[in-house]
Biopython code that builds the backbone (N, CA, C, O; Angstrom):
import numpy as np
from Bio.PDB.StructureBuilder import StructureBuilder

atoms = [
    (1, "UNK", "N", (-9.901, 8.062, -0.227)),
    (1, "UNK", "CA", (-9.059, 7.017, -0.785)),
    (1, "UNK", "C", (-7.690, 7.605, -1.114)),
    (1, "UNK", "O", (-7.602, 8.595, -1.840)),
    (2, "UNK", "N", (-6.705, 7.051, -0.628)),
    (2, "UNK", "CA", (-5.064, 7.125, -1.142)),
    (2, "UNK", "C", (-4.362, 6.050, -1.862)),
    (2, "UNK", "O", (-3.976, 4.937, -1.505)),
    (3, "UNK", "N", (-4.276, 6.989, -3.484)),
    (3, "UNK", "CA", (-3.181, 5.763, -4.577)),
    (3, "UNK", "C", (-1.773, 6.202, -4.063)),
    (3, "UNK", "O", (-1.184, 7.283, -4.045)),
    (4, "UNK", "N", (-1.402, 4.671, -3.564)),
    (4, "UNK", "CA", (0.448, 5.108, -3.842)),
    (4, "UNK", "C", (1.101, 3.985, -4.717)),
    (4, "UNK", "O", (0.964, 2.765, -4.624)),
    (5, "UNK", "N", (1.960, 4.838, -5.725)),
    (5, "UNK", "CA", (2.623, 4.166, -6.220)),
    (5, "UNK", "C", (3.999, 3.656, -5.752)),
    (5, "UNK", "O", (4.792, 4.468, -5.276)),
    (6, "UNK", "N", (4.343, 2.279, -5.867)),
    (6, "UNK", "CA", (4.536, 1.143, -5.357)),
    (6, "UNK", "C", (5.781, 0.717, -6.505)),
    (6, "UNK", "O", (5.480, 0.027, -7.479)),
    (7, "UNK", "N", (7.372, 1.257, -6.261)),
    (7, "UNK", "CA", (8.275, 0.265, -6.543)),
    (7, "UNK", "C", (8.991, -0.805, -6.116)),
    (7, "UNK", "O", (9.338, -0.806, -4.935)),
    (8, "UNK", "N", (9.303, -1.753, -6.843)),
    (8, "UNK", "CA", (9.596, -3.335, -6.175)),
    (8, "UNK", "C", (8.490, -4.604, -6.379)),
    (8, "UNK", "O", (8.666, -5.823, -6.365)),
    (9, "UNK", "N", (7.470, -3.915, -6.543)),
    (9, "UNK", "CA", (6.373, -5.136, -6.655)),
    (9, "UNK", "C", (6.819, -5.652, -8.128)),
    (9, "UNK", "O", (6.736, -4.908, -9.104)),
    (10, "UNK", "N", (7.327, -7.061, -8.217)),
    (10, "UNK", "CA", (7.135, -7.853, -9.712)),
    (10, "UNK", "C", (6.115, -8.764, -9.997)),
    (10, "UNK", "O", (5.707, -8.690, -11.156)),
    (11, "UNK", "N", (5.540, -9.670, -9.227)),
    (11, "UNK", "CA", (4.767, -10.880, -8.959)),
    (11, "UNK", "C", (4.035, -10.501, -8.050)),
    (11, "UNK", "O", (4.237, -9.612, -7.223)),
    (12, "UNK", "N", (2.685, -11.535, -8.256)),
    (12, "UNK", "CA", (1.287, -11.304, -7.631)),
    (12, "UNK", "C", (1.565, -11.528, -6.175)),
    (12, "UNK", "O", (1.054, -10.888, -5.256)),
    (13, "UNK", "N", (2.797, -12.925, -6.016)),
    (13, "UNK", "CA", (3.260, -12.743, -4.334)),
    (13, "UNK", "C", (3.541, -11.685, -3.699)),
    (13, "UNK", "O", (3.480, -11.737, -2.470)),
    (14, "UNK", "N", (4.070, -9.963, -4.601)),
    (14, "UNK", "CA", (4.512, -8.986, -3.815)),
    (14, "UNK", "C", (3.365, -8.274, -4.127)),
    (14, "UNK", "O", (3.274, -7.159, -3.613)),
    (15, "UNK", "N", (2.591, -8.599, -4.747)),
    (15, "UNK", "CA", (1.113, -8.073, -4.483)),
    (15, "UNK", "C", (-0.054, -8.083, -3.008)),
    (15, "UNK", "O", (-0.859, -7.372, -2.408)),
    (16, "UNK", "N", (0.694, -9.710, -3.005)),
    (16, "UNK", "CA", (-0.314, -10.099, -2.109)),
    (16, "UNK", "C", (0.864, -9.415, -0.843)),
    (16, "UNK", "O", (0.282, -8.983, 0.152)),
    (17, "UNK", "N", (1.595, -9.357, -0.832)),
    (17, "UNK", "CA", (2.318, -9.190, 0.376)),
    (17, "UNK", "C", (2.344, -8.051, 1.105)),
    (17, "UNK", "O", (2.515, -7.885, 2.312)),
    (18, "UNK", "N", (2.056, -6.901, -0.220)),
    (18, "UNK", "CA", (1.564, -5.430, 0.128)),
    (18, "UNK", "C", (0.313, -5.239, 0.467)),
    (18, "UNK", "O", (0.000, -4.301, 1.200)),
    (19, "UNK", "N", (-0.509, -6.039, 0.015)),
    (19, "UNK", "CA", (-2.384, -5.816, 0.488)),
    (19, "UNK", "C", (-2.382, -6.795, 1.828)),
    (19, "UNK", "O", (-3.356, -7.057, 2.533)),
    (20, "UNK", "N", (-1.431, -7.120, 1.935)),
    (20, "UNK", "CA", (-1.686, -8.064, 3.327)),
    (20, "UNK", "C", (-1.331, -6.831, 4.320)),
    (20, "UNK", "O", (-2.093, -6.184, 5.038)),
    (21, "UNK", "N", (0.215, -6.700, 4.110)),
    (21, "UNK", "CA", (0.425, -5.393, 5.225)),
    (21, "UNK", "C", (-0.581, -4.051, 5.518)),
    (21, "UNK", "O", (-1.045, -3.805, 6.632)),
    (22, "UNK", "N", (-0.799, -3.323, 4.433)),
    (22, "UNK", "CA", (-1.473, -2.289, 4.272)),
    (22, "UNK", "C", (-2.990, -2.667, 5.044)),
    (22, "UNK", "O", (-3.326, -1.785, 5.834)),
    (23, "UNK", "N", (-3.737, -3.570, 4.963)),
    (23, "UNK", "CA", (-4.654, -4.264, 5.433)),
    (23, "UNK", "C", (-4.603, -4.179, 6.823)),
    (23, "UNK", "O", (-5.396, -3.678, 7.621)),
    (24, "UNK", "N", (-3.400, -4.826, 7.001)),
    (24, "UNK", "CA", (-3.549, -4.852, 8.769)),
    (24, "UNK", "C", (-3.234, -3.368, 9.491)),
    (24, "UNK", "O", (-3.288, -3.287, 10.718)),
    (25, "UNK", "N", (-3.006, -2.568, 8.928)),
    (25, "UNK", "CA", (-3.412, -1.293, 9.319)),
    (25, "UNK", "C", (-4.723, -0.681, 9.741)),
    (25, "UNK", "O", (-5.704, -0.424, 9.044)),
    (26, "UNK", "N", (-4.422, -0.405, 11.748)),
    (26, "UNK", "CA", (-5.516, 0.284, 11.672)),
    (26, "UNK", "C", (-5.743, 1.128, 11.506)),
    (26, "UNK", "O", (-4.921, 2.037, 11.382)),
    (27, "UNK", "N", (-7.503, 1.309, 11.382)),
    (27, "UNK", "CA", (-8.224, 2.210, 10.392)),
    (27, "UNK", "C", (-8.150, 2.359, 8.955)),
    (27, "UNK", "O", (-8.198, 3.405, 8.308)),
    (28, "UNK", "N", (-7.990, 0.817, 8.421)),
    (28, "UNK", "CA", (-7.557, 0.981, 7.206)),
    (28, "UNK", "C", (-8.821, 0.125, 6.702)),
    (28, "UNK", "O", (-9.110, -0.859, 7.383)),
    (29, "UNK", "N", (-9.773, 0.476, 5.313)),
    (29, "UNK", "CA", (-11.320, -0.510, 5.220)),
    (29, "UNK", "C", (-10.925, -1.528, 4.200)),
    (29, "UNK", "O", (-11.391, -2.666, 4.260)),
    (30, "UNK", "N", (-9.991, -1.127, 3.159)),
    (30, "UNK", "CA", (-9.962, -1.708, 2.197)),
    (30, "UNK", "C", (-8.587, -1.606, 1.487)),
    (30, "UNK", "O", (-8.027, -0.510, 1.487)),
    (31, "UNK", "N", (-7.919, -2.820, 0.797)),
    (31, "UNK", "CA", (-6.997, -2.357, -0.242)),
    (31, "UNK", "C", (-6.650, -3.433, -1.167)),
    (31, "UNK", "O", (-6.359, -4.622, -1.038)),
    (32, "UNK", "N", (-6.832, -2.271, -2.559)),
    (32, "UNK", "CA", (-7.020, -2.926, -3.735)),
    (32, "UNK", "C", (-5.390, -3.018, -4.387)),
    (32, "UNK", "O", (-4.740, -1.977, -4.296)),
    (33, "UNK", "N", (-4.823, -4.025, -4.932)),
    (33, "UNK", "CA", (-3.575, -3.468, -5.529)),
    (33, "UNK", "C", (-2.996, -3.832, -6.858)),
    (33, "UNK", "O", (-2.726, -4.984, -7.195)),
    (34, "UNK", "N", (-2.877, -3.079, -7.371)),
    (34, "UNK", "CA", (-2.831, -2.918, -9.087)),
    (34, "UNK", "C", (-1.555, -3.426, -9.828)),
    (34, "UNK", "O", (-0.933, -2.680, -10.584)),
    (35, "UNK", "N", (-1.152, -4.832, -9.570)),
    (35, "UNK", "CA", (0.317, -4.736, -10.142)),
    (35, "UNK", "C", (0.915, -4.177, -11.268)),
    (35, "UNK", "O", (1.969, -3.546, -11.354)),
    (36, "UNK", "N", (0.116, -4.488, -12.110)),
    (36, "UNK", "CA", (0.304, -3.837, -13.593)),
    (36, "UNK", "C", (0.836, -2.209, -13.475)),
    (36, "UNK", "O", (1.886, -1.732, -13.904)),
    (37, "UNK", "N", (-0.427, -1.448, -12.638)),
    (37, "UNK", "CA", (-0.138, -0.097, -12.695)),
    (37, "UNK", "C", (0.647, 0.597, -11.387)),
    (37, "UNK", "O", (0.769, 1.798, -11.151)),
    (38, "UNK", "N", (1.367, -1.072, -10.255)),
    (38, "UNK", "CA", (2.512, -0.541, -9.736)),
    (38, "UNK", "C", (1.552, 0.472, -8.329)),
    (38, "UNK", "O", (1.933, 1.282, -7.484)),
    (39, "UNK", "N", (0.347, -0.056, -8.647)),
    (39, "UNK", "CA", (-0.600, 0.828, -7.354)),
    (39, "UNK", "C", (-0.909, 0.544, -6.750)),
    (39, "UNK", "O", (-1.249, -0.557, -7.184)),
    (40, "UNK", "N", (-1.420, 0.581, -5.047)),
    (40, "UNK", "CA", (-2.099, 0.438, -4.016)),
    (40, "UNK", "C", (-3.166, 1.512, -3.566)),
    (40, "UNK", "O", (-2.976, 2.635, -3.099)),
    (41, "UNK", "N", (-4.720, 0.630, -3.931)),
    (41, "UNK", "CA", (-5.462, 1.879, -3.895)),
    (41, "UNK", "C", (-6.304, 1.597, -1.948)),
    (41, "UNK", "O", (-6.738, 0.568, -1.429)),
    (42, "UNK", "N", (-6.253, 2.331, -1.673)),
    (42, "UNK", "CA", (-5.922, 1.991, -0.037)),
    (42, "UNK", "C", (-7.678, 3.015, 0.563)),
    (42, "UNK", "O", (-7.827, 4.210, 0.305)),
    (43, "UNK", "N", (-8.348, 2.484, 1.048)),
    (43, "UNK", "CA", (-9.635, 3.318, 1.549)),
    (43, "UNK", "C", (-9.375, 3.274, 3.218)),
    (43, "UNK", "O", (-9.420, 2.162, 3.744)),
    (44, "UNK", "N", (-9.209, 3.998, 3.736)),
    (44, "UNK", "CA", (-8.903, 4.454, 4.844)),
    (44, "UNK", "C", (-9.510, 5.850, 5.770)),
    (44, "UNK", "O", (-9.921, 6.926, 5.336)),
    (45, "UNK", "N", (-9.404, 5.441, 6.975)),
    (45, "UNK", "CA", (-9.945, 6.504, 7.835)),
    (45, "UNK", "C", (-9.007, 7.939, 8.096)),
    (45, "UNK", "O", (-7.817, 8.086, 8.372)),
    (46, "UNK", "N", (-9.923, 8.735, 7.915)),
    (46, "UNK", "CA", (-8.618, 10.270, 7.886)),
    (46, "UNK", "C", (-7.100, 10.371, 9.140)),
    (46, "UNK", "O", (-6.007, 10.933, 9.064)),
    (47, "UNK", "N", (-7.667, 9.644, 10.052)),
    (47, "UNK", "CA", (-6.664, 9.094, 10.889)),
    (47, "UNK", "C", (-5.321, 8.175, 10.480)),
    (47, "UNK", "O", (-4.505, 7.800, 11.322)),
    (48, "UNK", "N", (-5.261, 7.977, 9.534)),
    (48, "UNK", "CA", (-4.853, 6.686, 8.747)),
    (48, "UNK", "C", (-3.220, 8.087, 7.885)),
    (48, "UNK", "O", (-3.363, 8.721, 6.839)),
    (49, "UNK", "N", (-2.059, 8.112, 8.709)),
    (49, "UNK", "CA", (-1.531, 8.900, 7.880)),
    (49, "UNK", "C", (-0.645, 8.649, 7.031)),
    (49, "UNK", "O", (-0.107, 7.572, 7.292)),
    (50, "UNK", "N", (-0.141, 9.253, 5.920)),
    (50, "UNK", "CA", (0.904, 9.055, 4.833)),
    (50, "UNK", "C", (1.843, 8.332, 5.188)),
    (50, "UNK", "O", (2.237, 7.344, 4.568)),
    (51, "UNK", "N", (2.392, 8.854, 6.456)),
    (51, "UNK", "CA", (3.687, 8.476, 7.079)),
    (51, "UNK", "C", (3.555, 6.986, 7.528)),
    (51, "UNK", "O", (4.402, 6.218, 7.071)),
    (52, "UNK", "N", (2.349, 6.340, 8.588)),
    (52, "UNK", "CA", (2.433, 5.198, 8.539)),
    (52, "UNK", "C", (2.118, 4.345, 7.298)),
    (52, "UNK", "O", (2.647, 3.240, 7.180)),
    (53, "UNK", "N", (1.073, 4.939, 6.150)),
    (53, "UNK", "CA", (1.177, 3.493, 4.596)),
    (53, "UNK", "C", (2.539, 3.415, 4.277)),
    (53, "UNK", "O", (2.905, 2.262, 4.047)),
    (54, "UNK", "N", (3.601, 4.470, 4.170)),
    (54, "UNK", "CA", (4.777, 4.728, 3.878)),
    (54, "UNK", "C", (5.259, 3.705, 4.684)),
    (54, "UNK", "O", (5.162, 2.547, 4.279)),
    (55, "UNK", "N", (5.784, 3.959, 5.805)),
    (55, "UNK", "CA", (6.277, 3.039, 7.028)),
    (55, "UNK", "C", (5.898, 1.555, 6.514)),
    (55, "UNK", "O", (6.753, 0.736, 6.178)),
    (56, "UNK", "N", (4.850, 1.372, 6.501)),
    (56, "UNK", "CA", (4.334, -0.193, 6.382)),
    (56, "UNK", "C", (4.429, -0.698, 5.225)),
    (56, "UNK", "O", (4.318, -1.918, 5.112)),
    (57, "UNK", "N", (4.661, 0.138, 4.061)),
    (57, "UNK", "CA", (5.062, -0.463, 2.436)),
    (57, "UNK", "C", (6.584, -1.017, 2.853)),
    (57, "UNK", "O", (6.823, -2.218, 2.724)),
    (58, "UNK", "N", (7.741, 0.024, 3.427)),
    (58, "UNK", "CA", (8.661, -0.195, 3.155)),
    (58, "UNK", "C", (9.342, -1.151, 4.286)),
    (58, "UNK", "O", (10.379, -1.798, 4.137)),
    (59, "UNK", "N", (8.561, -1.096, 5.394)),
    (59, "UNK", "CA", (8.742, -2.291, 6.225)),
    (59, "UNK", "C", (8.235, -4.151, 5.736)),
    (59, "UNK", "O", (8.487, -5.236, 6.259)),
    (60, "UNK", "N", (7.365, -3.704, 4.391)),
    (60, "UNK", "CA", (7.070, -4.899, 3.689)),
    (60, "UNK", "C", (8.353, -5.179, 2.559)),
    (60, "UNK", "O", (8.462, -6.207, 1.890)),
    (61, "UNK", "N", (8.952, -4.426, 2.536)),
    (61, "UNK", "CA", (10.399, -4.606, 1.471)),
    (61, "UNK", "C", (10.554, -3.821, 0.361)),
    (61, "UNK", "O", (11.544, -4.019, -0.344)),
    (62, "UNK", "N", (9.450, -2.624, -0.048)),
    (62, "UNK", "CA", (9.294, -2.387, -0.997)),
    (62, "UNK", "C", (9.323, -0.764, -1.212)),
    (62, "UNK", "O", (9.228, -0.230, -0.107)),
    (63, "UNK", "N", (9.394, -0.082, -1.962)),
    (63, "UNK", "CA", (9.532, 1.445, -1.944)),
    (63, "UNK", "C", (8.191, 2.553, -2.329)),
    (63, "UNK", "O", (7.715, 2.647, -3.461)),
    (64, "UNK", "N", (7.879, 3.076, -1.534)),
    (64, "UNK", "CA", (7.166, 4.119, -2.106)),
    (64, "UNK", "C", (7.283, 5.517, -2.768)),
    (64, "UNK", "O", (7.690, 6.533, -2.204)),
    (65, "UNK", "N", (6.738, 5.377, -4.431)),
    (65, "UNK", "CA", (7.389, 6.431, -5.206)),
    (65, "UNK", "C", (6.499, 7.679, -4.752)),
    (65, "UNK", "O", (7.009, 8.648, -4.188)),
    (66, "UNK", "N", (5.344, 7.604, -4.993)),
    (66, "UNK", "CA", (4.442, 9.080, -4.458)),
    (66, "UNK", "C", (3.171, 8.652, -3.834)),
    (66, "UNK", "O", (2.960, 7.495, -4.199)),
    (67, "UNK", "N", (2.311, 9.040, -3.120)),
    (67, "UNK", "CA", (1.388, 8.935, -1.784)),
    (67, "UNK", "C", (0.383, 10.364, -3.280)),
    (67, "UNK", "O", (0.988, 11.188, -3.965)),
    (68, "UNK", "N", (-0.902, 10.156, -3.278)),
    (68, "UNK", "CA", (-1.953, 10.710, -4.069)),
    (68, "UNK", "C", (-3.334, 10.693, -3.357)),
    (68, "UNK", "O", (-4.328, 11.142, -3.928)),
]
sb = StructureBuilder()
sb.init_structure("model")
sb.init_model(0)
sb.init_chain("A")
sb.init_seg("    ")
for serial, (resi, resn, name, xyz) in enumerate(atoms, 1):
    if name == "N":
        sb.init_residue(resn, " ", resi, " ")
    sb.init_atom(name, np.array(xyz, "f"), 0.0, 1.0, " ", f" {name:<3s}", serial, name[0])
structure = sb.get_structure()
């Protein structure tokens, strides 16, 4: 599992908008996302790398502070 924290999300719409993208990633099983704590907790296949959740957060509009 990879937490990344997630600036730009204010509302549950940029919630949903980040678990939508991250989702359609393949090799990606699951993703949970935490507005409150600004997180995307992401269950994914080891194939699944930093560089593309990165890519696909910020191609959703939004910034990624650190990848965990």
């Amino acid at each position: 599992m990879k937490t990344l924290t997630i600036d730009g999300m204010m509302c549950n719409h940029c919630a949903g908008a980040v678990q939508k993208a991250l989702s359609a990633v393949p090799g990606v099983s699951s993703v949970e996302v935490r507005l409150d704590d600004k997180q995307a907790l992401v269950n994914c296949d080891d194939t699944v790398t930093d560089d593309v959740l990165k890519k696909t957060v910020v191609e959703a509009g939004y910034t990624v502070v650190k990848i965990q």
